[in-house]
C-alpha atoms as an extended CHARMM CRD file, in Angstrom:
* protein
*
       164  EXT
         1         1  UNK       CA            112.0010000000       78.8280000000      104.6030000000  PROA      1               0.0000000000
         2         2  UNK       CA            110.5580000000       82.4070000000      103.7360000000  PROA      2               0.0000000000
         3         3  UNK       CA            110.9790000000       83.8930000000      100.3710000000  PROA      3               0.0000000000
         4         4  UNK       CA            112.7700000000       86.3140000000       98.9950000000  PROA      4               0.0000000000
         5         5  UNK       CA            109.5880000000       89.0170000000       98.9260000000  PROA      5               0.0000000000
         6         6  UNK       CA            108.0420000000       88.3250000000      102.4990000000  PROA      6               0.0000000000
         7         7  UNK       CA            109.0320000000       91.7270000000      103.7080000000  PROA      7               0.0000000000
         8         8  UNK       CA            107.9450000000       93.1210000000      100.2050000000  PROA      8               0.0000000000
         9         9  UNK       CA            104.3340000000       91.8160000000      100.8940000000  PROA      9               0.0000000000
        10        10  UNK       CA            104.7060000000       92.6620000000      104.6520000000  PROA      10              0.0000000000
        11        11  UNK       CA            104.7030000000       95.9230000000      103.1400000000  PROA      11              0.0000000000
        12        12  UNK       CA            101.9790000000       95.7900000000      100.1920000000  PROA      12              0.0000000000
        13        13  UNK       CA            104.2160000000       95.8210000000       96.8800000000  PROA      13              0.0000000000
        14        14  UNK       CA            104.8780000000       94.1210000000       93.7360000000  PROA      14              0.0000000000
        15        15  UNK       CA            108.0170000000       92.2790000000       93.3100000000  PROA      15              0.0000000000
        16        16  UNK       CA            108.9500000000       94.2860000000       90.5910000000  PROA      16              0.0000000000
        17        17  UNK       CA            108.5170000000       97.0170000000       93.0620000000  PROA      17              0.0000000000
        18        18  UNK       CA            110.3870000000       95.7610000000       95.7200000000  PROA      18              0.0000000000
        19        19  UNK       CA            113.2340000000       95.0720000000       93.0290000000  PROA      19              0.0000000000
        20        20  UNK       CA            112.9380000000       98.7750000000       92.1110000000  PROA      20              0.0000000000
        21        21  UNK       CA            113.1570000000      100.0420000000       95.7870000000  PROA      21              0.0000000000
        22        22  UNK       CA            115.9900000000       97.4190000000       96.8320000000  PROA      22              0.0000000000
        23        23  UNK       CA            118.1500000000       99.1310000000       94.1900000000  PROA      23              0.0000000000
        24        24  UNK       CA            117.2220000000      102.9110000000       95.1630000000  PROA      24              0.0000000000
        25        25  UNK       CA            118.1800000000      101.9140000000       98.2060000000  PROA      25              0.0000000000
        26        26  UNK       CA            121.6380000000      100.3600000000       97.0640000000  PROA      26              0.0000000000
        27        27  UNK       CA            122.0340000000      104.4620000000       95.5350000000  PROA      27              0.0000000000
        28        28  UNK       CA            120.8140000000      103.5800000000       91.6530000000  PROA      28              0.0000000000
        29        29  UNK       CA            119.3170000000      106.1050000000       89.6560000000  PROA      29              0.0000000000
        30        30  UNK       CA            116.2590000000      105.6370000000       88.0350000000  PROA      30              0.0000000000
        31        31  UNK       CA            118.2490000000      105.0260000000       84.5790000000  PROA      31              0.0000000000
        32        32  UNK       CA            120.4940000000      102.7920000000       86.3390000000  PROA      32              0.0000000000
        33        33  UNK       CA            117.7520000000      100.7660000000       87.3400000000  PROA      33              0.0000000000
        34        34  UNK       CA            116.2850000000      100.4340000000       84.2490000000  PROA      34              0.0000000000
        35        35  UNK       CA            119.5830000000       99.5030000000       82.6260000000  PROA      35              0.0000000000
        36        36  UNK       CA            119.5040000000       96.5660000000       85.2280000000  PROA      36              0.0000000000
        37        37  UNK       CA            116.3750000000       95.2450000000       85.2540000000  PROA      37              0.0000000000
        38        38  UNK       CA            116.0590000000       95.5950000000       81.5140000000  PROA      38              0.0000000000
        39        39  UNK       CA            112.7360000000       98.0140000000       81.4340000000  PROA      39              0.0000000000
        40        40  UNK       CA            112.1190000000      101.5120000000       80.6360000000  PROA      40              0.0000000000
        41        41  UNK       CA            113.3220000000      104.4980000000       83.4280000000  PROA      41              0.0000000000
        42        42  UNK       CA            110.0490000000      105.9800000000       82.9150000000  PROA      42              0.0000000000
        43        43  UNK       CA            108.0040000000      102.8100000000       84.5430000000  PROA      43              0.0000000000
        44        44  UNK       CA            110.9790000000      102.9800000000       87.1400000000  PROA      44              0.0000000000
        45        45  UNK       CA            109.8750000000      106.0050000000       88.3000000000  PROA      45              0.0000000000
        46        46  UNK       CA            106.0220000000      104.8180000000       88.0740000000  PROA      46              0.0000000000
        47        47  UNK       CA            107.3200000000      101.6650000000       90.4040000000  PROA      47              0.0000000000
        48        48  UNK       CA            108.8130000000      104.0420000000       93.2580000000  PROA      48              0.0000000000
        49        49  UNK       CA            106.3030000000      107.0030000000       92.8340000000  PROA      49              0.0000000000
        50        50  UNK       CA            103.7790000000      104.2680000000       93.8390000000  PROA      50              0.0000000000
        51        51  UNK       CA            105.9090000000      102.5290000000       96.6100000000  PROA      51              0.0000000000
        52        52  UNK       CA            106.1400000000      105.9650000000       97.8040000000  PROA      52              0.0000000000
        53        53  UNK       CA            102.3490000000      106.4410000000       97.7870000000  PROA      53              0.0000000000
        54        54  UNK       CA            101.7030000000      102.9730000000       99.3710000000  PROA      54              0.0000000000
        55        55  UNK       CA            104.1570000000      103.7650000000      102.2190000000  PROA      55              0.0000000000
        56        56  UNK       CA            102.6310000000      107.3750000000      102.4160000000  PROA      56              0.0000000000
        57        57  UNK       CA            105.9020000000      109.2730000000      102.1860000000  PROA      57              0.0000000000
        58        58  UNK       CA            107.5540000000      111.9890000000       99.9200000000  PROA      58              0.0000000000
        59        59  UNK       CA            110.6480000000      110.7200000000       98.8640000000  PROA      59              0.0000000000
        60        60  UNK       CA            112.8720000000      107.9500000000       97.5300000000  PROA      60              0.0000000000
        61        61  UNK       CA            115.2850000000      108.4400000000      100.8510000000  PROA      61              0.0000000000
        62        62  UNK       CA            112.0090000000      108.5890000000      102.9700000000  PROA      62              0.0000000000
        63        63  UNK       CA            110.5890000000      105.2580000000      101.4300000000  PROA      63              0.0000000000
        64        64  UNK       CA            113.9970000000      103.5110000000      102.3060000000  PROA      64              0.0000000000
        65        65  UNK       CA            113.7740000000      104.5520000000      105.6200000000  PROA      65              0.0000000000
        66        66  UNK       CA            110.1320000000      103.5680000000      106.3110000000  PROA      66              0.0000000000
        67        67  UNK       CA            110.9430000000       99.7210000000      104.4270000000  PROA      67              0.0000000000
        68        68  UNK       CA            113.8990000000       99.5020000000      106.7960000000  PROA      68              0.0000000000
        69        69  UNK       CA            111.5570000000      100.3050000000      109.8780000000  PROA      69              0.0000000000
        70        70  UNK       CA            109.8630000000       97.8060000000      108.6960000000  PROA      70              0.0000000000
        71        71  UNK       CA            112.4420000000       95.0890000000      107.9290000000  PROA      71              0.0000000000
        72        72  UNK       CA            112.9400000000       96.4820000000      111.8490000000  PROA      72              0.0000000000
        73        73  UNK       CA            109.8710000000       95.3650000000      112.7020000000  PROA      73              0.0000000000
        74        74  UNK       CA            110.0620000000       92.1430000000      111.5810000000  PROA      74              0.0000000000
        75        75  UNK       CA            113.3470000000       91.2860000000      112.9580000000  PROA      75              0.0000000000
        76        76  UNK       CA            114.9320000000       88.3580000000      112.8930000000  PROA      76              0.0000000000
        77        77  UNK       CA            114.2810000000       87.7750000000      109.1050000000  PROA      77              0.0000000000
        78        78  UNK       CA            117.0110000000       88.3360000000      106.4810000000  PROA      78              0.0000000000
        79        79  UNK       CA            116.1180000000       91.4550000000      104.3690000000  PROA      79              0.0000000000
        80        80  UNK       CA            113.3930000000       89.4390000000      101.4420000000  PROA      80              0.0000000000
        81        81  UNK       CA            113.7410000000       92.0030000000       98.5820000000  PROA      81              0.0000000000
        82        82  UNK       CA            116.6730000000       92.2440000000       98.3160000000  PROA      82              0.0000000000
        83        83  UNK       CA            118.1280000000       91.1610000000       94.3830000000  PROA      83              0.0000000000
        84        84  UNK       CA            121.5520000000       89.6400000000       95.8970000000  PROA      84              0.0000000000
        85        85  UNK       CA            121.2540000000       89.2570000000       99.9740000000  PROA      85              0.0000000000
        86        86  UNK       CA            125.1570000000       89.6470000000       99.5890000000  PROA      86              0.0000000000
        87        87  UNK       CA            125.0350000000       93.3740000000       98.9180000000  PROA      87              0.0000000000
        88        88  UNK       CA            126.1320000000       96.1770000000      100.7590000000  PROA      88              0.0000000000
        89        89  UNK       CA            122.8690000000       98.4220000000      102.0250000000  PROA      89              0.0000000000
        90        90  UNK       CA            123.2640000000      102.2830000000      102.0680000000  PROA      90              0.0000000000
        91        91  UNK       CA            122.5050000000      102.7560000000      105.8970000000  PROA      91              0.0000000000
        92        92  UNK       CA            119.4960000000      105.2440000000      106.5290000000  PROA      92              0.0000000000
        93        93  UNK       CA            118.8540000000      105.1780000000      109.4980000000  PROA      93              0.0000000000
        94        94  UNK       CA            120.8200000000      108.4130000000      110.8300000000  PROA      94              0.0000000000
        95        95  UNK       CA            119.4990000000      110.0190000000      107.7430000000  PROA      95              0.0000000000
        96        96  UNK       CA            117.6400000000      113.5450000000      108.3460000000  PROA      96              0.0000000000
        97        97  UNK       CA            114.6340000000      112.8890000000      107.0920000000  PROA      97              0.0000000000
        98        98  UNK       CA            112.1210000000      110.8210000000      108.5330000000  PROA      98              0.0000000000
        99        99  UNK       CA            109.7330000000      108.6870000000      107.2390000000  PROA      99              0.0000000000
       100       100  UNK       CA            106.2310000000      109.7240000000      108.7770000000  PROA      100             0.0000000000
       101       101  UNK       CA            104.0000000000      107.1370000000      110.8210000000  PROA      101             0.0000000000
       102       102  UNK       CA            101.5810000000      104.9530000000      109.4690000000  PROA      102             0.0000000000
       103       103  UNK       CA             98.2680000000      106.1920000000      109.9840000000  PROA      103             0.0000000000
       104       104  UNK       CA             96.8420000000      104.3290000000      113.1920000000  PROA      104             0.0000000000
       105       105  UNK       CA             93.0840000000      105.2220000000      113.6030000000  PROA      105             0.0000000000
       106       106  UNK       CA             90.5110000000      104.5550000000      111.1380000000  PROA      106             0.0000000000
       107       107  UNK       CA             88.6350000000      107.9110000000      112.2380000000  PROA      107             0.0000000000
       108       108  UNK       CA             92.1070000000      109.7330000000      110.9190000000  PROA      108             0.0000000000
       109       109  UNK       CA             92.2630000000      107.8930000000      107.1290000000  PROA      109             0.0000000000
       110       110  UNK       CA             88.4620000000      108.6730000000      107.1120000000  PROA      110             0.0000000000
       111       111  UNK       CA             88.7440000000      112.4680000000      107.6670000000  PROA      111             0.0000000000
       112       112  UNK       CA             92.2220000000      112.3770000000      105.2730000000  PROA      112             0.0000000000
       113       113  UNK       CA             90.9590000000      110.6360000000      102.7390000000  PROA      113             0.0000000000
       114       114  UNK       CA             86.6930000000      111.6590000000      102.1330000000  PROA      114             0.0000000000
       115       115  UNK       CA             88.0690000000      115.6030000000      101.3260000000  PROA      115             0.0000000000
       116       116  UNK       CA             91.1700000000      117.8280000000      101.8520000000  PROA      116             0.0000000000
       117       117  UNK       CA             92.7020000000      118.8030000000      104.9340000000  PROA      117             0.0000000000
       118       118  UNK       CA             91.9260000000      122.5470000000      105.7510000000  PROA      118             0.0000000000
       119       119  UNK       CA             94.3190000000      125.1690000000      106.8170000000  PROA      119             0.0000000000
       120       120  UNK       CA             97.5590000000      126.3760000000      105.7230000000  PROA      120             0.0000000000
       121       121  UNK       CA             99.6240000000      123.2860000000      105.4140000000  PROA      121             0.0000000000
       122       122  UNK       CA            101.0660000000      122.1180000000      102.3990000000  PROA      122             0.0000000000
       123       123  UNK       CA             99.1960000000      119.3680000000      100.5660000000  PROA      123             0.0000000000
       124       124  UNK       CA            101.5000000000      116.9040000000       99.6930000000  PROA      124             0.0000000000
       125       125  UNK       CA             98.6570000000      114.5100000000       98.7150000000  PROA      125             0.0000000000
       126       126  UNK       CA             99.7510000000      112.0350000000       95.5970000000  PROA      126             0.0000000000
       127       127  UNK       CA             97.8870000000      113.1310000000       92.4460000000  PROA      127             0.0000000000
       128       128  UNK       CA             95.1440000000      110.3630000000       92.3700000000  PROA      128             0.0000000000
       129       129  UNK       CA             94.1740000000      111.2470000000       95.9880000000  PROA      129             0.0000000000
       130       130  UNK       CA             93.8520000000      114.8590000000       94.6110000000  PROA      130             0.0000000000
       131       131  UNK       CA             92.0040000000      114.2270000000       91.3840000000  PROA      131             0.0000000000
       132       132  UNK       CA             89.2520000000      112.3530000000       93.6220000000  PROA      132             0.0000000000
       133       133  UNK       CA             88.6880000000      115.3360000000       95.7480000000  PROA      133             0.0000000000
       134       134  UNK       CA             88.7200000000      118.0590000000       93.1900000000  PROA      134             0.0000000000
       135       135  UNK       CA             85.7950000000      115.3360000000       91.3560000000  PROA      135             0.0000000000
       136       136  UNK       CA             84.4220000000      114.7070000000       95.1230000000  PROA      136             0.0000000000
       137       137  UNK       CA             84.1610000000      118.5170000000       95.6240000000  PROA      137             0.0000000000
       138       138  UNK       CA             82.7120000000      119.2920000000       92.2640000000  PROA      138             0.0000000000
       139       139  UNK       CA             79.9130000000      116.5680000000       93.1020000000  PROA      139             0.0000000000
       140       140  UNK       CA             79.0380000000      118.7430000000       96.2690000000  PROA      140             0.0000000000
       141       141  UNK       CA             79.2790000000      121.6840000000       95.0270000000  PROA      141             0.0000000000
       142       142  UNK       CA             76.6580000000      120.4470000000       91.6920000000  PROA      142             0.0000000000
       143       143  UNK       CA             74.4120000000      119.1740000000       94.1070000000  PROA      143             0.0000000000
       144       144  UNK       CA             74.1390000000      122.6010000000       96.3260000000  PROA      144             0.0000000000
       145       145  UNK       CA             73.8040000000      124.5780000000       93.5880000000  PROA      145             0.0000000000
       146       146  UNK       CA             70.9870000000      122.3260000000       92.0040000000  PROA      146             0.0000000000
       147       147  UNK       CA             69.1460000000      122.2810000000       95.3490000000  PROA      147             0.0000000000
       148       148  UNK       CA             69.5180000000      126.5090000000       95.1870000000  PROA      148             0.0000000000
       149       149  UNK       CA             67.9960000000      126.2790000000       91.4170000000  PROA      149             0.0000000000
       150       150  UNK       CA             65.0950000000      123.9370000000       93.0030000000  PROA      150             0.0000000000
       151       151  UNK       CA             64.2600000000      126.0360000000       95.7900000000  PROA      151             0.0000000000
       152       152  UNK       CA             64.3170000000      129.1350000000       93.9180000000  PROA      152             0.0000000000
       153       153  UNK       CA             61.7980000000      127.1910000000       91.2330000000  PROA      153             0.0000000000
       154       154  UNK       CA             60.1120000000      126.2550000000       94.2020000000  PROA      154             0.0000000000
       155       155  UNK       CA             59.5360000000      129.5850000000       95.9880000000  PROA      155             0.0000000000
       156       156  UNK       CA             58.5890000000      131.2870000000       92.4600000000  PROA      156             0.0000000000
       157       157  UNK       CA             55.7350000000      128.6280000000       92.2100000000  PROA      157             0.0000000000
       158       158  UNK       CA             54.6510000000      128.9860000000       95.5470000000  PROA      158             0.0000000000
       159       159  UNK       CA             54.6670000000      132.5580000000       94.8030000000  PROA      159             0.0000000000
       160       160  UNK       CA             52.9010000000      132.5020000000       91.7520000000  PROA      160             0.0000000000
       161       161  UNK       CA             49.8560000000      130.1150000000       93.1220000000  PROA      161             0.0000000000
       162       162  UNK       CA             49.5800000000      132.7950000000       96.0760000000  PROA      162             0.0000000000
       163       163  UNK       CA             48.5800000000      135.4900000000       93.5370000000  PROA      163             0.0000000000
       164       164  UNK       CA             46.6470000000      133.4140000000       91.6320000000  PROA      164             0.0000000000
């Protein structure tokens, strides 16, 4: 028989995690949720900020969506993560905001995830992701501007042994 956090690993998160999401999607607040599970509301948030980042969407009602495509997927099973399997579920599904697709090509996460996307769109890119570009870009931009300081060295030299 499978157990209770199948789907929760089917979809890359911590029981604790799971717990956390099972119970936003039951309608809890984050208080709530900590009142329940007996741990602060500020490391509920943490839990569900990073479900949300491991299922690459925005929002709590965006990351119940995508876990219920995904209980979808794997129908047949009994919903894993769920605290009491006798619960009532908040339906989502006709909900007006959609969770957005997994990423499916490996050429896609590479250009996503090496530097930012260009253009005009909004960059709703979780903070980590952000931090290692702004540190990726600074690299680049340390390198170019010690290869300008070399050539420039280099071009005075040359220039120097010329009028020697």
């Amino acid at each position: 028989m499978e157990t209770k956090f199948d789907l929760a690993k089917a979809a890359n998160l911590t029981p604790r995690q799971a717990d956390c999401i099972e119970l936003v999607r039951r309608g809890l607040t984050a208080k709530q949720i900590a009142h329940q599970l007996g741990i602060s509301h500020r490391t509920v948030e943490q839990h569900i900020a990073t479900v949300m980042d491991i299922l690459q969407v925005n929002n709590r009602l965006a990351a119940v969506a995508r876990l219920q495509e995904i209980e979808r997927e794997h129908e047949g099973t009994s919903p894993k993560f769920m605290l009491d399997p006798n619960a009532e579920l908040v339906d989502f599904s006709n909900a007006f905001i959609q969770a957005p697709p997994l990423r499916t090509s490996a050429k896609s996460a590479l250009s996503q995830s090496i530097l930012p996307p260009l253009g005009g769109s909004r960059n709703d890119a979780p903070k980590v992701r952000r931090m290692i570009w702004m540190v990726r870009i600074a690299a680049v931009a340390t390198m170019l501007s010690c290869l300008v300081f070399l050539t420039v060295l280099g071009l005075s030299d040359m220039a120097e042994f010329a009028n020697s």
